[in-house]
C-alpha positions in Angstrom: 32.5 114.0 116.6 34.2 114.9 120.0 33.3 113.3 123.0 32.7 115.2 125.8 33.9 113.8 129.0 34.2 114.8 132.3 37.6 113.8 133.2 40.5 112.4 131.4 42.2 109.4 131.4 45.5 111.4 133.1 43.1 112.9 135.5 41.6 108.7 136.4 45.5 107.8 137.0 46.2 110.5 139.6 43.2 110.7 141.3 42.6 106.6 141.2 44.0 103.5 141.3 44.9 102.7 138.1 48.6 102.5 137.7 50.2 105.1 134.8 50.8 103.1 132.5 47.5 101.9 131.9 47.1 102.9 128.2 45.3 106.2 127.4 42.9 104.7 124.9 41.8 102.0 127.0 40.9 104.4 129.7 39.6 106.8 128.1 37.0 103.8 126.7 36.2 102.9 130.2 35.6 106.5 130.7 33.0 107.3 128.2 31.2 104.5 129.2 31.0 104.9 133.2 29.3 108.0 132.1 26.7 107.1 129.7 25.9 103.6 131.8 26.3 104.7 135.4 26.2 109.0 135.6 23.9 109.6 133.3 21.0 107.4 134.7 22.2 109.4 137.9 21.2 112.4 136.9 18.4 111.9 134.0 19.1 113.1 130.9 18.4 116.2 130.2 21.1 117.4 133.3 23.7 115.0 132.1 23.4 116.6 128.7 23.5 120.1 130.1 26.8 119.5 132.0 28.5 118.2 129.4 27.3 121.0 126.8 28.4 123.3 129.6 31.7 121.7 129.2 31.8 121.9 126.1 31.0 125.6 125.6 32.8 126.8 128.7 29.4 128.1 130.3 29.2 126.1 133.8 27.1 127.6 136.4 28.8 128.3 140.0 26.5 125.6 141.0 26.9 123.1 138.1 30.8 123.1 138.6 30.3 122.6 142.5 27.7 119.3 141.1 30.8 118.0 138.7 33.8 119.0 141.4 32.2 117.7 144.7 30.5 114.8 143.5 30.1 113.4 139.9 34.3 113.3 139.9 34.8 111.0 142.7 31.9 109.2 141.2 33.5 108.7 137.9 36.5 107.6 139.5 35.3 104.7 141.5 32.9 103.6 138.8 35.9 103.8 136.4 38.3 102.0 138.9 35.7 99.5 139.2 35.1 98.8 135.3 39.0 99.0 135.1 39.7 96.0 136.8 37.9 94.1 134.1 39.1 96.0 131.3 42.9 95.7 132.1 42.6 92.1 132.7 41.3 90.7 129.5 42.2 91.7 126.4 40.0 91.4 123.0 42.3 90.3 120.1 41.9 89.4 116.6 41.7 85.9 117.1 40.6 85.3 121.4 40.1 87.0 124.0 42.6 86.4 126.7 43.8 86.9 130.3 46.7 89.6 129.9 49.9 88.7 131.9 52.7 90.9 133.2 56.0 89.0 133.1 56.6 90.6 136.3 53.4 90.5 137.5 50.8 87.4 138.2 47.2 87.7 137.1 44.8 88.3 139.8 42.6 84.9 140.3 38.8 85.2 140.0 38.4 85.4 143.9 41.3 87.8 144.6 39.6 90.1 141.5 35.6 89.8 143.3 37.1 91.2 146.2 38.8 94.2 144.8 35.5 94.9 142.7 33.4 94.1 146.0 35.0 96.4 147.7 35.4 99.0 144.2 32.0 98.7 143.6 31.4 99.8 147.3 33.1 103.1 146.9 31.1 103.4 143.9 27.8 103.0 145.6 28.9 105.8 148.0 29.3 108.1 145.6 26.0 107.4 143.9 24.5 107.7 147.5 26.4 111.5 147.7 25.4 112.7 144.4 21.3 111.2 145.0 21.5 113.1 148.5 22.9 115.9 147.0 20.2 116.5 144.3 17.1 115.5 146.4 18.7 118.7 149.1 19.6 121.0 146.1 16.9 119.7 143.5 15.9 123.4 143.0 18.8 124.7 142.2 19.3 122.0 139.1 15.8 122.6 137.5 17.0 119.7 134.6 16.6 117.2 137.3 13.2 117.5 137.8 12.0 118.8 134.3 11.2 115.1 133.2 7.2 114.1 132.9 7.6 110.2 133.8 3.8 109.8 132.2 4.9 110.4 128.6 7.9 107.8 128.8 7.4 104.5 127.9 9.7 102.2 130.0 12.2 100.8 128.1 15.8 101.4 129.0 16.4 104.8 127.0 13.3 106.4 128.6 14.4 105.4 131.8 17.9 107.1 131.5 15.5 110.5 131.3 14.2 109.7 135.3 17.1 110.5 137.5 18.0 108.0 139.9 16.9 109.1 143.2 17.7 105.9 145.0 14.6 104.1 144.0 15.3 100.6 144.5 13.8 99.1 141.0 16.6 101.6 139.4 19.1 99.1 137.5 22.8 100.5 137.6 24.9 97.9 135.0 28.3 96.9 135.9 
């Protein structure tokens, strides 16, 4: 089954900062993930699952694309850049898991990589602020955003993904 994503792994590398020759596969991992663990609670469920089947059948509203091209983007692209950092520093091999090391490059130290994913995971949090702003203003334009009954859901984590995040501070965003 194809995955349906929102960007590419070509489109993170020009439009980020993770250097080109980051491996597709990697990033495209990374990807797919930011979206089902940090954009989808964003937007609930059922209007994360509409854009991507929009996607994937070509059939985008006028205001769905302006949703994915003004703001879920740049939000997949700090999130991504954020998770990144991790991901391109250790490796997961057959027998360990490991630091990787450039031979012209020297490993980022644990303080030097907080403060690149302090100040990543800020341009993250913007973006989530953007896209939460964004929808509480233009709510009725996106009726999948506020089709969810909260009374018939029963708490857990995969229930929860069908509330959008509307900047309610119990909300728990994983990194």
């Amino acid at each position: 089954m194809e995955r349906v994503v929102f960007i590419t792994a070509d489109f993170l590398k020009k439009g980020g900062f993770v250097q080109s020759n980051v491996e597709e596969n990697l990033l495209s991992a990374v990807i797919y993930r930011v979206q089902k663990s940090m954009v989808r609670p964003l937007l609930g469920r059922t209007l994360y699952n509409r854009l991507l089947e929009g996607i994937r059948d070509s059939n985008l509203t006028v205001n769905e694309s302006f949703l994915i091209d003004e703001y879920i983007l740049d939000c997949i692209i700090c999130a991504s850049d954020f998770r990144s950092v991790i991901h391109t520093t250790y490796e997961i091999r057959n027998k360990t898991t490991g630091i990787t090391q450039d031979q012209n490059q020297r490993p980022v130290t644990t303080d030097e990589s907080k403060i690149l994913r302090d100040i990543l995971r800020s341009d993250y949090e913007v973006a989530r602020h953007d896209i939460i702003c964004y929808l509480r203003n233009n709510s009725t334009l996106f009726p999948e955003y506020n089709s969810v009954d909260s009374t018939s859901l029963c708490g857990c984590k995969v229930c929860s993904d069908e509330i959008p995040d509307r900047g309610k501070p119990f909300k728990q965003i994983y990194f």
